[in-house]
PyMOL Python script that loads the backbone (N, CA, C, O; Angstrom):
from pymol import cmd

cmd.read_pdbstr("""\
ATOM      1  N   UNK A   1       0.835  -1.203   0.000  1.00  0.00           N
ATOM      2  CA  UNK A   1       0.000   0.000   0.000  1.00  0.00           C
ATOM      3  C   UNK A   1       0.873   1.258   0.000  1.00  0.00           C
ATOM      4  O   UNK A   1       1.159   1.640   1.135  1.00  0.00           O
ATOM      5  N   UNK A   2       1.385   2.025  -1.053  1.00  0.00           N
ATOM      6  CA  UNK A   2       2.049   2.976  -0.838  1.00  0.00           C
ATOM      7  C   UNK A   2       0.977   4.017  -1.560  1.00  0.00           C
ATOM      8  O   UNK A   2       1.355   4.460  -2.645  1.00  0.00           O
ATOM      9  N   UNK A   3      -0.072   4.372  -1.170  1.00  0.00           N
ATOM     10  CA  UNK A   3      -1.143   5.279  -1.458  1.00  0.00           C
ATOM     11  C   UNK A   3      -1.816   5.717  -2.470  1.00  0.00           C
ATOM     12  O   UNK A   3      -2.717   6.555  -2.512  1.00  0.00           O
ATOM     13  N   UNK A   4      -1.151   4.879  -3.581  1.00  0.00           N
ATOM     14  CA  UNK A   4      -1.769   5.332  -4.880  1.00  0.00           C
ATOM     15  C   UNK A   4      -2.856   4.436  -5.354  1.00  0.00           C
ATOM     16  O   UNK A   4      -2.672   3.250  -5.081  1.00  0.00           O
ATOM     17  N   UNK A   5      -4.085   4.760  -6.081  1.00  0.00           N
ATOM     18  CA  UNK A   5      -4.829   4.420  -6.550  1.00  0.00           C
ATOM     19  C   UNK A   5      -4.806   4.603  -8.176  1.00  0.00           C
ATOM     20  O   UNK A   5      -4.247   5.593  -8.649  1.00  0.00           O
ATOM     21  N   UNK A   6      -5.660   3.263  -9.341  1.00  0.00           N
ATOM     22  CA  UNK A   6      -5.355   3.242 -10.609  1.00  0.00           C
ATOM     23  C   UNK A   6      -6.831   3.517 -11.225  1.00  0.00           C
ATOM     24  O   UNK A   6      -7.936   2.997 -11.070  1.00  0.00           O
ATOM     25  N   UNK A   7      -6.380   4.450 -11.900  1.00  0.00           N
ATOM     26  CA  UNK A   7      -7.967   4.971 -12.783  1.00  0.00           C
ATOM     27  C   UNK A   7      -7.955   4.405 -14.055  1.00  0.00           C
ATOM     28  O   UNK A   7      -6.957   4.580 -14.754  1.00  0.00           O
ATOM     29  N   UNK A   8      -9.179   3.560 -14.601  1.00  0.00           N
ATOM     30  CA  UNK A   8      -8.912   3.366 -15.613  1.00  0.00           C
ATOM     31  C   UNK A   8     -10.550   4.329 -16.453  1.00  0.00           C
ATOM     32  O   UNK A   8     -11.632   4.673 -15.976  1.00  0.00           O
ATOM     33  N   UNK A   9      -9.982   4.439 -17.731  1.00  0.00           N
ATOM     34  CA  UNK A   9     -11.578   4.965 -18.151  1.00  0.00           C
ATOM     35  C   UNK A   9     -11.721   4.280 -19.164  1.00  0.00           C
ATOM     36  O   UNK A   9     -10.812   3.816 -19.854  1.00  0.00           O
ATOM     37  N   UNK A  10     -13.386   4.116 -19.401  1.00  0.00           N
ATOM     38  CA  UNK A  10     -13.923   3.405 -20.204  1.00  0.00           C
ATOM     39  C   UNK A  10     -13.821   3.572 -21.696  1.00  0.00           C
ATOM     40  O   UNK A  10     -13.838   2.625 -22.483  1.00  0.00           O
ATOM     41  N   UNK A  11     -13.673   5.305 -22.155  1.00  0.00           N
ATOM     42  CA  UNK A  11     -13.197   5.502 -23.084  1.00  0.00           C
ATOM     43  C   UNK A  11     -11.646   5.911 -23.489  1.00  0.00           C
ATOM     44  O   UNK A  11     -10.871   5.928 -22.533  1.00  0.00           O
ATOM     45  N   UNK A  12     -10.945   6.329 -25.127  1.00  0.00           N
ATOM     46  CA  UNK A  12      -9.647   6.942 -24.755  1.00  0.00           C
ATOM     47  C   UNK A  12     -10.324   8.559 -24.488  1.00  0.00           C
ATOM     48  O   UNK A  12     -11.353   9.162 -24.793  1.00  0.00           O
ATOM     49  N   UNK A  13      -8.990   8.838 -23.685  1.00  0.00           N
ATOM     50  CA  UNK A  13      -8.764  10.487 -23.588  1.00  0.00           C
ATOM     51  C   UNK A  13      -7.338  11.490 -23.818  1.00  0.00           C
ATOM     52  O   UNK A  13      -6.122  11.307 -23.757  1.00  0.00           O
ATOM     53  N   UNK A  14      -8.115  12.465 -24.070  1.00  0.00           N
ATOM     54  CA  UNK A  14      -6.862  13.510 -24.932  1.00  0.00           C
ATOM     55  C   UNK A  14      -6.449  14.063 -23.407  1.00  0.00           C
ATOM     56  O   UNK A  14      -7.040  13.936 -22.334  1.00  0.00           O
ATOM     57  N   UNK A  15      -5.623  14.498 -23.631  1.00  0.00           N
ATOM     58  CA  UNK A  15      -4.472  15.457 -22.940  1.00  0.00           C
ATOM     59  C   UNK A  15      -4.720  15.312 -21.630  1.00  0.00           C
ATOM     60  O   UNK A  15      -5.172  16.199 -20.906  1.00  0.00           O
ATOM     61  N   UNK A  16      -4.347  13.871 -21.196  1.00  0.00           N
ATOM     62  CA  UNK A  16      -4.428  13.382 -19.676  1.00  0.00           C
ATOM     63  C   UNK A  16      -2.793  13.412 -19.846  1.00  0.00           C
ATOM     64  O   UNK A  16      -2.279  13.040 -20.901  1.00  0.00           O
ATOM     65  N   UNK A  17      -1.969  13.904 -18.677  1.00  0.00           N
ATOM     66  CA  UNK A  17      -0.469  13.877 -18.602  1.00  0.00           C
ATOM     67  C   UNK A  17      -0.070  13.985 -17.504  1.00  0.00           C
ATOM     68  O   UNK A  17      -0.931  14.450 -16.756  1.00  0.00           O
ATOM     69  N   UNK A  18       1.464  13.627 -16.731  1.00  0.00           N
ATOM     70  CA  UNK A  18       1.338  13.048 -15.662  1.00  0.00           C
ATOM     71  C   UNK A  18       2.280  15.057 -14.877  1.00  0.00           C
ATOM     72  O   UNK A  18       2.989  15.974 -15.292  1.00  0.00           O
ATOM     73  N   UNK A  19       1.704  14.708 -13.868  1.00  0.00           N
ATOM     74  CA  UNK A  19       2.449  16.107 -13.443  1.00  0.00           C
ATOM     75  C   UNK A  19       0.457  16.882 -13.006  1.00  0.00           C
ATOM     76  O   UNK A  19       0.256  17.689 -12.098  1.00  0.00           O
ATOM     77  N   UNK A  20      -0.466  16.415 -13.781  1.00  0.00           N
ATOM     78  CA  UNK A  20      -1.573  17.524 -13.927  1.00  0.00           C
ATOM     79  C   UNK A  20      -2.404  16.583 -12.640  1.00  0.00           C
ATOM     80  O   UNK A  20      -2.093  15.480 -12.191  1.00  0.00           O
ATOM     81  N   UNK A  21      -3.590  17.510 -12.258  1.00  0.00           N
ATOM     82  CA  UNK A  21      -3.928  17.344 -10.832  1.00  0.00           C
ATOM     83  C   UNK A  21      -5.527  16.467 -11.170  1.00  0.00           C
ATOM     84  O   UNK A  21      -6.371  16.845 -11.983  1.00  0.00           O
ATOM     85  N   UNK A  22      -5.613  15.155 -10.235  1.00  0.00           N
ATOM     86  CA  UNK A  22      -6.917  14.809 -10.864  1.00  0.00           C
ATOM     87  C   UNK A  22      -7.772  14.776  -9.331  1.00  0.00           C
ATOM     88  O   UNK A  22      -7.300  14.579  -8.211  1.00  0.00           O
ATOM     89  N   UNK A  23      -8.860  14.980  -9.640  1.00  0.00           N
ATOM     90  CA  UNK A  23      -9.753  15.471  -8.444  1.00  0.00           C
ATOM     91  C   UNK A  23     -10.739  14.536  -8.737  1.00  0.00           C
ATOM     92  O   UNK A  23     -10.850  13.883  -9.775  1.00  0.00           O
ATOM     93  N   UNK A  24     -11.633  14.513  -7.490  1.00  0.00           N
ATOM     94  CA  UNK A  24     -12.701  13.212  -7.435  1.00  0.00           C
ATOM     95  C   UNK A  24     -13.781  14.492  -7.170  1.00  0.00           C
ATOM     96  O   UNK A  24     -13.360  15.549  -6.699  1.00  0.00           O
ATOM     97  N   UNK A  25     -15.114  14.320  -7.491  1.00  0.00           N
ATOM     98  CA  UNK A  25     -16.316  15.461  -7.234  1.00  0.00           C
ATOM     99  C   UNK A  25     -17.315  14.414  -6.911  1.00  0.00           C
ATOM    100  O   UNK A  25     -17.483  13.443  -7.649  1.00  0.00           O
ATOM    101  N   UNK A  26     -18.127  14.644  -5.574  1.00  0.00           N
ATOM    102  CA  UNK A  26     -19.469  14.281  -5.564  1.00  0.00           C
ATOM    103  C   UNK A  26     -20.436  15.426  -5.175  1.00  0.00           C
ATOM    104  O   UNK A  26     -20.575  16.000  -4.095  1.00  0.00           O
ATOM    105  N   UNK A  27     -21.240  15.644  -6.690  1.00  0.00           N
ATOM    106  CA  UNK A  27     -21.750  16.931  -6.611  1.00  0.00           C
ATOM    107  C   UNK A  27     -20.616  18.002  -6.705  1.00  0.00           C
ATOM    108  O   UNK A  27     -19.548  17.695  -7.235  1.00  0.00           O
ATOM    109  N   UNK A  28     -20.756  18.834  -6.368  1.00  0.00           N
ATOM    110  CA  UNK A  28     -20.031  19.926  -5.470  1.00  0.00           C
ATOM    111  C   UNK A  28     -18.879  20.046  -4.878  1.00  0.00           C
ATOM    112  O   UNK A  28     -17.954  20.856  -4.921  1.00  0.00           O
ATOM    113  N   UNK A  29     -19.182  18.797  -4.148  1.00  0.00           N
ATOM    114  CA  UNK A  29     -17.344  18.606  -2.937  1.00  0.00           C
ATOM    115  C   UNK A  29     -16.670  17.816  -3.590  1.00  0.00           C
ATOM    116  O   UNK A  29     -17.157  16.922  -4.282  1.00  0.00           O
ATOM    117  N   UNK A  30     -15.509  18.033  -3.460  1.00  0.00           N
ATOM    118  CA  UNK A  30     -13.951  17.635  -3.643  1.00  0.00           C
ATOM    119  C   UNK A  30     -14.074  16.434  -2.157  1.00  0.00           C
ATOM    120  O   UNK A  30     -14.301  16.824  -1.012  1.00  0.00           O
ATOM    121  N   UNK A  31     -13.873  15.033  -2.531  1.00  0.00           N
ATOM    122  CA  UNK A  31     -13.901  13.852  -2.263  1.00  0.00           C
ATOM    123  C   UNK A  31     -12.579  13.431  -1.806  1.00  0.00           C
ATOM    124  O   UNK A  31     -12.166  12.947  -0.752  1.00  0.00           O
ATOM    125  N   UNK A  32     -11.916  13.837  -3.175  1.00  0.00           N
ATOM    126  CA  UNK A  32     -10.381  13.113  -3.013  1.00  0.00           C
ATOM    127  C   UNK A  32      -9.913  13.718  -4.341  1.00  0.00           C
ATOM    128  O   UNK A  32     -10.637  14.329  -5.127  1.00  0.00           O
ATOM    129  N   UNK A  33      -8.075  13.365  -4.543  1.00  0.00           N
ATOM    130  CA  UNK A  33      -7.406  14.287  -5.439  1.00  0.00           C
ATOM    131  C   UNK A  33      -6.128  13.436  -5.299  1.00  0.00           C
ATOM    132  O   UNK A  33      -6.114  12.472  -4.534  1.00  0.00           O
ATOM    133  N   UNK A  34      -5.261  13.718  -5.892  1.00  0.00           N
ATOM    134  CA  UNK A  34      -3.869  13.842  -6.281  1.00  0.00           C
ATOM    135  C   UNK A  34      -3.897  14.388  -7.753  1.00  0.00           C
ATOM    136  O   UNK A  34      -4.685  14.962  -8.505  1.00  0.00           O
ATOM    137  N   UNK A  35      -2.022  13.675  -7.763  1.00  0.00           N
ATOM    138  CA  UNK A  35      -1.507  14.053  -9.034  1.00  0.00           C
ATOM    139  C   UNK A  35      -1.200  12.762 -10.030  1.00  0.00           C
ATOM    140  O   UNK A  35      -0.787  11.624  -9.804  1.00  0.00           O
ATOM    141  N   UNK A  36      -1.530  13.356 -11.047  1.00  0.00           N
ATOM    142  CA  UNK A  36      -1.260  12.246 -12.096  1.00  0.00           C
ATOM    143  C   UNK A  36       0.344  11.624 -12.617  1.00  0.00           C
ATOM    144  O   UNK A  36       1.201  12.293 -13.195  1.00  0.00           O
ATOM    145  N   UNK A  37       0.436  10.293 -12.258  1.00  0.00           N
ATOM    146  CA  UNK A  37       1.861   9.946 -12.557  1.00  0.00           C
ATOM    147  C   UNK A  37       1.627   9.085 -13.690  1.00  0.00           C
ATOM    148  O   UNK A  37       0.500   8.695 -13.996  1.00  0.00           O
ATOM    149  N   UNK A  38       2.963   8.703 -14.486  1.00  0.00           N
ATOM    150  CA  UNK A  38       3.164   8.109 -15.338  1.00  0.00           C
ATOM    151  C   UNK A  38       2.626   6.420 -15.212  1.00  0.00           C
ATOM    152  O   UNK A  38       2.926   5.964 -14.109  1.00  0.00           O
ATOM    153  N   UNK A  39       2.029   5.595 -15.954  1.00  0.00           N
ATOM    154  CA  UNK A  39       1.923   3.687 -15.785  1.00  0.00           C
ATOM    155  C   UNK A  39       2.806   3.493 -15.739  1.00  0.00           C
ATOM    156  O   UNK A  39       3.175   2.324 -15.622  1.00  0.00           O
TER     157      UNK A  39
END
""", "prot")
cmd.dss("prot")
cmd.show_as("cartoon", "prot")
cmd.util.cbc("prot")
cmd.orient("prot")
């Protein structure tokens, strides 16, 4: 367990890159977050 979690998405996507900040939303609030690293 060294804290990272793996997102996968169902479709492809453009200009996901590692360094940029990914945030979780339910509704409104900010859930959870980090930063995007390289696979």
């Amino acid at each position: 367990p060294d804290g990272r979690i793996k997102i996968e998405f169902f479709e492809n996507v453009k200009g996901v890159a590692p360094g940029q900040s990914a945030v979780f939303y339910d509704g409104n609030d900010v859930i959870g977050g980090g930063f995007i690293d390289k696979e």
